[in-house]
FISEPA-111282 format. One record per residue (C-alpha): residue in one letter; chain; x, z, y. Coordinates in steps of 0.05 Angstrom, whole numbers, plus 32768, in hexadecimal, padded with zeros to 4 digits. Each point is the difference from the previous one (the first is absolute). Last residue first. Layout:
N
  rest  kette     x     z     y
     A      A     X     Z     Y
...
This chain:
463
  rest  kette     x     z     y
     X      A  9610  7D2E  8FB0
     X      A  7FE5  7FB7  8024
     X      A  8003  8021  803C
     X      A  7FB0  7FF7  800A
     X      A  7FEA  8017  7FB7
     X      A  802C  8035  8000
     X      A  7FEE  8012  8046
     X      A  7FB0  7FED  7FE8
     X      A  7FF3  802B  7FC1
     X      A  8021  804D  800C
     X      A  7FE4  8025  803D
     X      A  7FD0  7FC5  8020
     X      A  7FEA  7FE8  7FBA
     X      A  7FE9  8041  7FE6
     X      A  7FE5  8014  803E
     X      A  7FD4  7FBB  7FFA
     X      A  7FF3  8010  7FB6
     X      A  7FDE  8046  8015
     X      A  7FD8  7FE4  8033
     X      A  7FEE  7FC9  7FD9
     X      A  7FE3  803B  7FCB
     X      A  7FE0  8020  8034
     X      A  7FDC  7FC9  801F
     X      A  800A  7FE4  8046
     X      A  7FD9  7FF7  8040
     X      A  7FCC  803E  7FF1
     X      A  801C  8029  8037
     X      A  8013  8036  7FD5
     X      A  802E  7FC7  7FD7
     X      A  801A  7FE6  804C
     X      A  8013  803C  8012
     X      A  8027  801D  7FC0
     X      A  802F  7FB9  8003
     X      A  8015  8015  803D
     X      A  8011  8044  7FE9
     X      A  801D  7FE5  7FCC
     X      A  8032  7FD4  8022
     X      A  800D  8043  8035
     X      A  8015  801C  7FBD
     X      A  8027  7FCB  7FE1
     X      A  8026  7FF3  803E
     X      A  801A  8049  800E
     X      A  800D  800B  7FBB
     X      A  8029  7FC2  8003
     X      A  8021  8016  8041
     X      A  800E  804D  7FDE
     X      A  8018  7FE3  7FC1
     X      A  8035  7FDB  802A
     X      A  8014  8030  802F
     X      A  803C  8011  7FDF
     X      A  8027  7FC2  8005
     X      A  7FFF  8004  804C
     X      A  801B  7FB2  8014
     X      A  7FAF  7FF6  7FF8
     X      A  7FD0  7FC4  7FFC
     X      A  7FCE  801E  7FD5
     X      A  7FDE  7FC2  7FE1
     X      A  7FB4  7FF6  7FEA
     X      A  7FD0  7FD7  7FE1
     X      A  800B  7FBB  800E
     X      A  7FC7  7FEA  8022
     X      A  7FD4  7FB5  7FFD
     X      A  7FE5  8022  7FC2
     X      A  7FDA  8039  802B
     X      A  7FD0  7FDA  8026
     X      A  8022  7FCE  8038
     X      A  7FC6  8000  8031
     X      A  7FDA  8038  7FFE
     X      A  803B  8020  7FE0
     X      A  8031  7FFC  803F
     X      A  7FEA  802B  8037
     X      A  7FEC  803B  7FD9
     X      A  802B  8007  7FCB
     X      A  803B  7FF8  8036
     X      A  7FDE  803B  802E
     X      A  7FFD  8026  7FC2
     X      A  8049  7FFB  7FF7
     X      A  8012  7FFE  804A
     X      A  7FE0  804E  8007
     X      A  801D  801A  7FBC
     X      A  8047  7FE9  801B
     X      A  802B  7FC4  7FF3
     X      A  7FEC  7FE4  804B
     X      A  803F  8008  801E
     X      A  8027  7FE3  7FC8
     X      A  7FC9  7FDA  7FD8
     X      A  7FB9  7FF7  7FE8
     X      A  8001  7FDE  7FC0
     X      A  8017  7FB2  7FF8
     X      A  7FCB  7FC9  8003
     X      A  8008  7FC4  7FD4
     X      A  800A  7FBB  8005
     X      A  8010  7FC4  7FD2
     X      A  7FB2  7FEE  7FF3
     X      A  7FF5  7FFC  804A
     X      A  7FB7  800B  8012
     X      A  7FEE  8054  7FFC
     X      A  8047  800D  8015
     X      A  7FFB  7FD6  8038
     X      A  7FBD  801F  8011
     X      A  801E  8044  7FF1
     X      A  803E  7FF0  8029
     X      A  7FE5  7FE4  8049
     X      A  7FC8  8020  8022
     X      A  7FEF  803E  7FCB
     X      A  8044  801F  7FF6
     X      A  8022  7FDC  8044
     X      A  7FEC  803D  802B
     X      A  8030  8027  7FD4
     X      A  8043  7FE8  8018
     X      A  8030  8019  7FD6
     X      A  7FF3  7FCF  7FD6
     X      A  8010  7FF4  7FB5
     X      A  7FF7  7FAD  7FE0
     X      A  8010  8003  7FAD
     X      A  8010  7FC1  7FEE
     X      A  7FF2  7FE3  7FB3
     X      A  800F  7FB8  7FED
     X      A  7FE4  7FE2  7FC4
     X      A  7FC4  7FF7  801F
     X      A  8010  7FD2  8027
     X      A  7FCE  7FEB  8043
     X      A  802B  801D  8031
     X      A  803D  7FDE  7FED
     X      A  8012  7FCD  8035
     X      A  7FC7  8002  8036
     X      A  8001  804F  7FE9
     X      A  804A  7FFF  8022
     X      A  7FF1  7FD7  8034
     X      A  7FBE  8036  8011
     X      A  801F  803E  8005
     X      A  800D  800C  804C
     X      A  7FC3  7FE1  8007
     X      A  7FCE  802A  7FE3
     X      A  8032  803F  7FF9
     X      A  800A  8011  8049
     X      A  8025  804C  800A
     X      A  7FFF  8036  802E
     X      A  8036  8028  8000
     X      A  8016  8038  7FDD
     X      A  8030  8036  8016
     X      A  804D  800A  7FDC
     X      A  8024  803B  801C
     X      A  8009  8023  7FC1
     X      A  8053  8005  7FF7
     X      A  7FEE  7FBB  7FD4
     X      A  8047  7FD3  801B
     X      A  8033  801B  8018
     X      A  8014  804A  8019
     X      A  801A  7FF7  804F
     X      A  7FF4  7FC2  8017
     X      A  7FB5  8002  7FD9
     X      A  7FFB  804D  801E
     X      A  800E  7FDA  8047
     X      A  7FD2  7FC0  7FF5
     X      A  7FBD  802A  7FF1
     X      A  7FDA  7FC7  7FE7
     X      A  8028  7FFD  7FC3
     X      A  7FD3  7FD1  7FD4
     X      A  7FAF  7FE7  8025
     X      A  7FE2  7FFF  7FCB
     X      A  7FD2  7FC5  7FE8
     X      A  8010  7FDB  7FC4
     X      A  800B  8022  7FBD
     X      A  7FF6  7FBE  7FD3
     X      A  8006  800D  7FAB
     X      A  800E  7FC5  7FD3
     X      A  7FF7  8009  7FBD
     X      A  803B  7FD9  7FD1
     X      A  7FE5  7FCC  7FD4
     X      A  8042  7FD9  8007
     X      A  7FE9  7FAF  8011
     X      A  7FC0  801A  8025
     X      A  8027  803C  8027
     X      A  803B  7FC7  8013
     X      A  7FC8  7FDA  8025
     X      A  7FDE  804B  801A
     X      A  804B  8010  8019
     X      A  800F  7FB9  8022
     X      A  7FC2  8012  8024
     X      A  8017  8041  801B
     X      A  8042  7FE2  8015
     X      A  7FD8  7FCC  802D
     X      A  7FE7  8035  8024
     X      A  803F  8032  8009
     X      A  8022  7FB6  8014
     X      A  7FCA  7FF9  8037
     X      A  8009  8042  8016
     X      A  8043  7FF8  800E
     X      A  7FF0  7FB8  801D
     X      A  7FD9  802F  8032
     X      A  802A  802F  8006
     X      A  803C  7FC7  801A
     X      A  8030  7FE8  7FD6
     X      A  8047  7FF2  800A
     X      A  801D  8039  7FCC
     X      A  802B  7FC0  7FE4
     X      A  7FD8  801C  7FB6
     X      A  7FC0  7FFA  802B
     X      A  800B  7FB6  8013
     X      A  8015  7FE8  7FBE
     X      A  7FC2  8023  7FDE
     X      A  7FCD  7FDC  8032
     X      A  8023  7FB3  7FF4
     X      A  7FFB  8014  7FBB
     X      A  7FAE  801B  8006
     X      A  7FF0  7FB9  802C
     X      A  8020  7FD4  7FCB
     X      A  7FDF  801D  7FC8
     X      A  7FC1  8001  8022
     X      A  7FDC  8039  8025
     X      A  7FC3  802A  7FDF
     X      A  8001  8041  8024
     X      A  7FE9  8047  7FFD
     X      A  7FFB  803B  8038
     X      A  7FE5  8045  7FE0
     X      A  8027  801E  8032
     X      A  803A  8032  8000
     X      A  8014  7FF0  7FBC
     X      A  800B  8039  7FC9
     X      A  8001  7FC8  7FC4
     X      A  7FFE  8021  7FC1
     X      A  800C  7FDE  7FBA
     X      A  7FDC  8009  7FC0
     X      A  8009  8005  7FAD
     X      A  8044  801D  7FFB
     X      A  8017  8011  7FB7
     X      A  804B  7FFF  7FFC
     X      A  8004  7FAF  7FF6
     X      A  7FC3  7FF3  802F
     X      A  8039  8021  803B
     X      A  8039  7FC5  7FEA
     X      A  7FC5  7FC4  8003
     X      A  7FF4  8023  8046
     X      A  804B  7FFD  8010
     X      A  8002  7FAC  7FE5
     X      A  7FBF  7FED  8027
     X      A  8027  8022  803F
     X      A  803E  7FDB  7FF3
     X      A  7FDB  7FBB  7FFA
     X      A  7FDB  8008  8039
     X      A  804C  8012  8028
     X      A  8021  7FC0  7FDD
     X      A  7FBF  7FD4  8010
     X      A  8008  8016  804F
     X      A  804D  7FFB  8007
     X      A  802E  8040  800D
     X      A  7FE5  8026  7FC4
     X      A  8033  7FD1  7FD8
     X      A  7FEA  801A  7FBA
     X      A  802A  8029  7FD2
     X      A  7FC8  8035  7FFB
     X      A  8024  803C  8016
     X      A  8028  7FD9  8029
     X      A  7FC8  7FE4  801F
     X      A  7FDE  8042  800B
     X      A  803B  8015  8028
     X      A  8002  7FCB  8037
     X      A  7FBB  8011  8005
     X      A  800B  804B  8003
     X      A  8034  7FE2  8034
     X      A  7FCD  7FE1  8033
     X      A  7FCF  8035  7FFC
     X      A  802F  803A  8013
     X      A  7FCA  8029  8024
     X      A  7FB6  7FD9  7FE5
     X      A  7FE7  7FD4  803F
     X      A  800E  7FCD  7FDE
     X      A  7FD0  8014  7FC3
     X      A  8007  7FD7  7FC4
     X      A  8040  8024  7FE2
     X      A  7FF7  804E  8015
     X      A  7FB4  7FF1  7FF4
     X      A  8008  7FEB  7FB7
     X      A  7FD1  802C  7FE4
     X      A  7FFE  7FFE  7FB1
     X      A  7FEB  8037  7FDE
     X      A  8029  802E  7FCF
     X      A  7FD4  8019  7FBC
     X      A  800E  804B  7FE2
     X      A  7FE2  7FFE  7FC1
     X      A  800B  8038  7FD1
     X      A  8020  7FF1  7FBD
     X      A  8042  8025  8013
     X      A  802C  7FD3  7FD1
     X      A  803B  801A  8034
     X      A  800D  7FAE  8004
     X      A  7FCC  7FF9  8020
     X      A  8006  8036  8032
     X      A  8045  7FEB  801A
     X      A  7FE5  7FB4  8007
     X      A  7FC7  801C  802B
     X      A  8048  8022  8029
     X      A  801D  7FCB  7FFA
     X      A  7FC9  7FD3  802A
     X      A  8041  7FDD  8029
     X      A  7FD8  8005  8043
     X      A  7FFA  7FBF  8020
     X      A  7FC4  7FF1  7FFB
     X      A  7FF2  803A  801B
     X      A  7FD3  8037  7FD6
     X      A  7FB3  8027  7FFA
     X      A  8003  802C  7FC8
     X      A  7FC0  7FF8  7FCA
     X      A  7FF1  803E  7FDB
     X      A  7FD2  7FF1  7FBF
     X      A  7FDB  8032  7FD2
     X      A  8008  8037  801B
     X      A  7FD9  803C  7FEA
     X      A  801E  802E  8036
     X      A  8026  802D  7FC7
     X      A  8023  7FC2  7FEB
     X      A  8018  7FE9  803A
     X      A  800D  804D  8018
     X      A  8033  7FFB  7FBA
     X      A  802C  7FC8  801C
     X      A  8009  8013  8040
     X      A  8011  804E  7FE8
     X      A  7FD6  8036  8009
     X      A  7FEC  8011  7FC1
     X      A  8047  8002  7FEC
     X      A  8004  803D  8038
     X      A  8031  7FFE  803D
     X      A  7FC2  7FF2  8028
     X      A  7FDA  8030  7FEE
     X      A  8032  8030  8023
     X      A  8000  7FDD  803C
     X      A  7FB3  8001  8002
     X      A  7FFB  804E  8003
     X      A  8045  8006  802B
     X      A  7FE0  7FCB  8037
     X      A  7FB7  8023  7FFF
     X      A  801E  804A  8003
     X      A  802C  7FEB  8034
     X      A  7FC4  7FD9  802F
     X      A  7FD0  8041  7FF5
     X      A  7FFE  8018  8042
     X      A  800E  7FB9  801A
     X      A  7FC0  7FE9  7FE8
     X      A  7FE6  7FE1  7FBC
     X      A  7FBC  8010  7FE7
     X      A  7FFF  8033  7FBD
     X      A  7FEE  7FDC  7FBF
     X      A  804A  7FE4  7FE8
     X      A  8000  7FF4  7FB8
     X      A  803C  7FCF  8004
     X      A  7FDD  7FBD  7FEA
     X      A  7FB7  800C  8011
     X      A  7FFC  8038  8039
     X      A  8044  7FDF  802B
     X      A  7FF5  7FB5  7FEB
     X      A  7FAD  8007  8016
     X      A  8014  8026  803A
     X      A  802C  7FC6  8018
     X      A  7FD6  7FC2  7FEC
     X      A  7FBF  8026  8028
     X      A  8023  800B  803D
     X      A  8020  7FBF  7FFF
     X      A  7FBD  7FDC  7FFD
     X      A  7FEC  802A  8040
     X      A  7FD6  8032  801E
     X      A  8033  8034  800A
     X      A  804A  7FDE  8000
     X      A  801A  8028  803C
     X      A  7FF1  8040  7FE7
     X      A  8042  7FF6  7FD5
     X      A  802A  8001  8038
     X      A  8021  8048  7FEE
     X      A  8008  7FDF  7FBA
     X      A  8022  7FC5  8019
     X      A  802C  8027  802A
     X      A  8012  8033  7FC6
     X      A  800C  7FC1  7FD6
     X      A  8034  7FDD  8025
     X      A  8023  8045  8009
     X      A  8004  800A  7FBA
     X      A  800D  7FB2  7FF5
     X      A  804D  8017  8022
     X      A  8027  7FC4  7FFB
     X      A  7FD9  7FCA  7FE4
     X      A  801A  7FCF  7FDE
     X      A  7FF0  7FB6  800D
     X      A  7FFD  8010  8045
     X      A  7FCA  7FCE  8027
     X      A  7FCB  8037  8012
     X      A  802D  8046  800B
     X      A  7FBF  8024  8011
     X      A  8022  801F  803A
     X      A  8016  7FB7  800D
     X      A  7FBD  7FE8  8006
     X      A  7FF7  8035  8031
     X      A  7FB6  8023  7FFB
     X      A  7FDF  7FEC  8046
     X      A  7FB1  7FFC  7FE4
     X      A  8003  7FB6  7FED
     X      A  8045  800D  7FDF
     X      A  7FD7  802B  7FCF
     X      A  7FCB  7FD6  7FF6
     X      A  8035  7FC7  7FF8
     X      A  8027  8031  7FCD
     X      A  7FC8  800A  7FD4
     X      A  7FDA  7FB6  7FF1
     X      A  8050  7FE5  8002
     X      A  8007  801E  7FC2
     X      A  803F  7FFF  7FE3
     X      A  8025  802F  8021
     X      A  7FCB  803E  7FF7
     X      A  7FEA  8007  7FB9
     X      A  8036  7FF8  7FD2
     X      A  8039  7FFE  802A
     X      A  7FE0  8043  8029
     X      A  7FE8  8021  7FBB
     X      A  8048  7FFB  7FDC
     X      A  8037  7FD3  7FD3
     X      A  7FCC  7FDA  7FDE
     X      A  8026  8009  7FB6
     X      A  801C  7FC2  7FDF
     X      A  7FE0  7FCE  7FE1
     X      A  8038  7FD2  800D
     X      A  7FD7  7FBD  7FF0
     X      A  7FBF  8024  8010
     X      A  800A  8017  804B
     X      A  8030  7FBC  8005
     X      A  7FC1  7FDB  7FF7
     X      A  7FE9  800E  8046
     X      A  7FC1  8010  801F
     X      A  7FDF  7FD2  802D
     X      A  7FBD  7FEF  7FE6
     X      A  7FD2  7FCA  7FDD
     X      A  7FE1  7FFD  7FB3
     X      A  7FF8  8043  7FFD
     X      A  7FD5  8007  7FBA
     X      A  7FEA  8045  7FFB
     X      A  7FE8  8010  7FBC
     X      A  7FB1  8011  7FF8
     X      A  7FF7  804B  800A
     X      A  7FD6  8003  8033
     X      A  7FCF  7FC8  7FE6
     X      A  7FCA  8014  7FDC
     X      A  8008  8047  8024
     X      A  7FF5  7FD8  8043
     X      A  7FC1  7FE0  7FEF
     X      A  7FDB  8041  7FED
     X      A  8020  8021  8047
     X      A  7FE1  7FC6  8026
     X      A  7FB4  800C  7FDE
     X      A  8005  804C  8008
     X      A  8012  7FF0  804E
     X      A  7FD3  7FD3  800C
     X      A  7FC5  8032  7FE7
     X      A  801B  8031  8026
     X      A  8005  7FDD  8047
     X      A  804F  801A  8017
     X      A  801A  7FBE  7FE3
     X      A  8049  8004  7FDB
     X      A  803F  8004  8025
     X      A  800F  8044  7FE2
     X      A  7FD0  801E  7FCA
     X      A  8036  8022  7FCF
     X      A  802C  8029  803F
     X      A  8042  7FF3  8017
     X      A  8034  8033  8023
     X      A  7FDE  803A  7FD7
């Protein structure tokens, strides 16, 4: 057995019966995945994966920076290809790496995929690398195996993409129109149009006003385009946008100031710090549009993107150099919740990757400001370890309803059971301590893990 029953719950006995109780009221709730990066085009074509290494290995930066980290060519592991052209040999050096992962989140997505969905018990290893990569290749030329049917299988009940503004959303138009009744959702981020320092920014402006008809080259036409693409994204079903900023940074200028501000980074004449400024200011002309739309605004502040300037040269954007940063949230946020802090009708969901701000900055901000919530541990710290450590630096102050559940996160559509089992055991096991520590009845125990499985994202992302 890769997996066994018990995992992730407390080693104390009677903790342990109380956290597995919880966690059969809730294991088999749907999974609602209300954020991630996999793509529509899986379900719009719902065609076969075409083998282990696309499936598994090239989209997960979690694998291939480990194995980068350790001297494993990136182009050995043909990162950046959008075919690959020997996976085989992809996938015997993954599997002779596979020691790499012990101890970690990854660890336990992987093995749960191989022992759940293809029946795999025995531990991967290069002796056993073919056997692994025929055994799951076969599978996946099976119906069962298809996009379309492993939604089903996984108890989805909603799979939001993550998408440009600028993308043309055909293929969530392709999937409507199939009459597949599933709900595959895009998200908003506009980062390739609000970021400057975004590769091509100037022209994916240029290119979202001709998309929208609106002069993009003056401040009111370029609002007016974005209101117009996030009116286009309600129309297939989005309920949030994404903003991957590198700070937290917001800002209340005037109508004047922000013009004078666009002009200047269109002529590519400003400085980082008006950069910066613009990010800011962009962030609050979100939450305004959020209160006229409804649409759930999500902030990922805080990492550090392509730190490793050669692979970023060499394969884009996401090839797993990314490191977090430290990150203010008191101040930095503070002209936006001047504006809009105090409405409830507006819902943003803060994430850090900077874990030291849990108990000093967001759970008290949480705990105060009717428009904000607290995202679930993230990126580097998705992992049993940050999960409790998230439960326990942010419920003294924020309790549970100033949460929103949980979201996987993942380009790796397969290790989405595995993350929500993840998070719905270490959420019971939590739970389980402070019921044998007399802090909590049963019976809120139970409707808590009810709440943080199922209840709150829906609640939250207004699903």
């Amino acid at each position: 057995m890769l997996i066994l029953p018990d995992r992730l719950f407390p080693a104390e006995p009677s903790a342990r019966k109380i956290a597995k109780a919880l966690y059969e009221e809730v294991c088999t709730l749907p999974i609602v995945s209300p954020h991630g990066h996999t793509t529509a085009k899986w379900f719009a074509g719902n065609l076969p994966f075409p083998d282990p290494a696309t499936l598994f290995v090239q989209p997960d930066h979690y694998i291939f920076r480990m194995l980068y980290s350790q001297g494993v060519s990136m182009d050995d592991l043909e990162i950046g290809r959008k075919e690959l052209k020997n996976p085989r040999k992809v996938w015997r050096i993954f599997a002779s790496h596979y020691y790499l992962f012990r101890g970690t989140p990854t660890r336990t997505w992987l093995d749960y995929a191989f022992q759940e969905l293809f029946g795999l018990n025995d531990r991967l290893s290069e002796k056993n690398a073919d056997l692994y990569f025929d055994a799951i290749s076969e599978k996946l030329c099976k119906p069962q195996f298809l996009p379309r049917a492993l939604y089903q299988s996984f108890n989805l009940e909603v799979l939001a993409t993550t998408d440009s503004p600028i993308d043309s959303l055909a293929d969530h138009k392709s999937i409507r129109e199939s009459n597949w009744k599933a709900r595959i959702l895009p998200t908003f981020r506009p980062d390739p149009v609000v970021d400057p320092d975004f590769p091509e920014f100037v022209g994916n402006v240029a290119k979202l006003g001709e998309q929208t008809l609106e002069d993009t080259s003056t401040w009111t036409g370029y609002l007016n385009s974005l209101k117009l693409t996030r009116a286009r994204f309600l129309e297939f079903g989005c309920t949030a946008t994404d903003h991957g900023h590198p700070t937290a940074k917001t800002a209340n200028l005037s109508t004047t100031e922000s013009a004078a501000l666009f002009r200047q980074i269109l002529a590519g004449s400003a400085d980082a710090q008006q950069k910066e400024f613009f990010r800011a200011q962009m962030l609050t002309e979100m939450a305004r549009m959020s209160l006229d739309d409804g649409l759930v605004m999500q902030i990922h502040p805080g990492s550090e993107r392509n730190h490793n300037r050669k692979l970023y040269e060499q394969f884009g954007r996401d090839a797993g150099a990314d490191i977090p940063r430290p990150t203010n949230y008191v101040d930095a946020l503070r002209p936006l919740l001047d504006q809009f802090g105090n409405e409830s009708g507006l819902t943003i969901i803060v994430f850090t990757l900077d874990e030291s701000t849990y108990s000093r900055e967001l759970a008290p901000l949480a705990g105060h400001y009717p428009c904000l919530r607290l995202g679930p541990a993230w990126w580097f710290h998705d992992s049993p370890e940050g999960m409790m450590r998230f439960r326990e630096l942010t419920t003294e102050t924020a309790g549970f309803y100033n949460t929103v559940g949980f979201n996987d996160d993942t380009r790796a559509f397969l290790s989405i059971p595995a993350r929500h089992d993840m998070a719905r055991r270490v959420d019971c096991a939590f739970l389980a301590k402070l019921v044998a520590e007399h802090r909590l009845e049963e019976d809120e125990a139970l409707e808590v893990a009810h709440d943080l499985a199922y209840r709150l994202v829906k609640k939250a992302y207004r699903l």
